[in-house]
N, C-alpha and C positions, 0 to 999 in steps of 0.2 A: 659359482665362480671357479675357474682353474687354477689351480696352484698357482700361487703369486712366488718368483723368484726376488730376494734380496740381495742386496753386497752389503760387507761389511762396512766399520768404520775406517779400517784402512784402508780402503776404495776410495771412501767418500774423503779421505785428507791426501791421499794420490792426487784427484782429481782437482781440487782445490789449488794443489801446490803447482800442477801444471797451468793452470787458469793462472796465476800469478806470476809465472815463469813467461808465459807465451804474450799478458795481455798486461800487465803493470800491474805493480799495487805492495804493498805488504804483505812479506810471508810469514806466515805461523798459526797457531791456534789458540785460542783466549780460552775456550773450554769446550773440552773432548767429552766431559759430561753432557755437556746439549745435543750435542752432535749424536753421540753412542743413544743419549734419549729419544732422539726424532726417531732414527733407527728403528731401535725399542718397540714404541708404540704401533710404527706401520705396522706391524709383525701383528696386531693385538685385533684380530675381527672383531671384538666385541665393539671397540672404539672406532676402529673402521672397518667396516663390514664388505665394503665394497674396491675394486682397483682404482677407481674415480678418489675416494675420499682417502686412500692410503700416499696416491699420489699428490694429494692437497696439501696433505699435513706435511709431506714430505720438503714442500716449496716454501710451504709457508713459517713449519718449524727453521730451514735452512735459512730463511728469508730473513726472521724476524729477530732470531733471538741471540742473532749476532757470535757466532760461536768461533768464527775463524775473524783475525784482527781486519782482513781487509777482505774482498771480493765476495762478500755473503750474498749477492743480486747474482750476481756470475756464479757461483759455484750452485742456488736451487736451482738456476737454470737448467747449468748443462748436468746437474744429478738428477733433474727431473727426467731429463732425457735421456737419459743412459734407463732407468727406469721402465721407463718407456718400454725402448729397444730392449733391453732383457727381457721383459715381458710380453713380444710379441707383435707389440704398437707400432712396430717401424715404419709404418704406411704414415703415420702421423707426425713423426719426430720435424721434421724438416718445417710443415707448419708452425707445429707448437715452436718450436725456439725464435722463429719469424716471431709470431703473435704476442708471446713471451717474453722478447726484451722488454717493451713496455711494460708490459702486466709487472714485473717483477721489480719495476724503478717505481712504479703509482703505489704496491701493497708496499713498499719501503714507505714510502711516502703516507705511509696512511691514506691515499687513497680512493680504495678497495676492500674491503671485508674479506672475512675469510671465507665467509658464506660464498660472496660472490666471484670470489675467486677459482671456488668451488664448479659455479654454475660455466665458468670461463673455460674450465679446464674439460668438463664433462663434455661442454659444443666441441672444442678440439678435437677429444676422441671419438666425438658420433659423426666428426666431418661434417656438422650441419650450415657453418656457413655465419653461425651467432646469428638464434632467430630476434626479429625485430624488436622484440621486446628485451632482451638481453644485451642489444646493443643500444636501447636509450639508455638502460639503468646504468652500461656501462659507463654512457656519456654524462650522464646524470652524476653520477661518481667523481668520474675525474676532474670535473669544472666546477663540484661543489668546494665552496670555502669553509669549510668546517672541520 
């Protein structure tokens, strides 16, 4: 794998406070510890070994664990995508944030797994189109009641 480029925490609470500024919502941050953690972690190949699953966690820690008081769907977004674009992926980013708004309101929602969010993000960047099987479990997911 090629050096994976990061931003800080202060990027990622820039971009936030812009997302709040531009599209509504509550500004602030409820805890800089989760945030500096998701961070953290990417950084850690043992835990994520690959650009696919540093970007996962990256979506899914911004996603889940509520760190900023308001836009946390909106802000793994557009850091997933900056992400991206740092890294190279720019051919992809315009997809991923289309496919993305969804994906990002269902894993709030519980959903979607982290697993499978996983497998969502991977098709994004291999540009495959979400093979057939990947699109019933998607569909399977979001219509189930549980």
């Amino acid at each position: 794998m090629a050096m994976v480029l990061y931003f800080d925490i202060e990027h990622a609470v820039e971009v936030h406070d812009w997302i709040i500024e531009n599209s509504g919502g509550m500004p602030g941050v409820k805890d800089l510890g989760l945030i500096d953690s998701a961070l953290e972690h990417i950084q850690n190949d043992l835990y994520y070994p690959t650009f696919e699953e540093k970007l996962n966690h990256l979506v899914f820690a911004i996603n889940k664990f509520h760190a900023f008081t308001d836009g946390n769907k909106r802000s793994s977004l557009s850091l997933g995508a900056y992400f991206l674009e740092l890294n190279g992926y720019g051919y992809c980013v315009k997809k991923y944030v289309q496919e993305m708004e969804n994906i990002v309101v269902w894993l709030a929602d519980n959903k979607i797994s982290k697993d499978l969010l996983l497998k969502l993000i991977t098709s994004i960047i291999a540009d495959d189109g979400y093979p057939e099987a990947l699109k019933l479990e998607l569909f399977e997911s979001v219509n189930s009641d549980y």
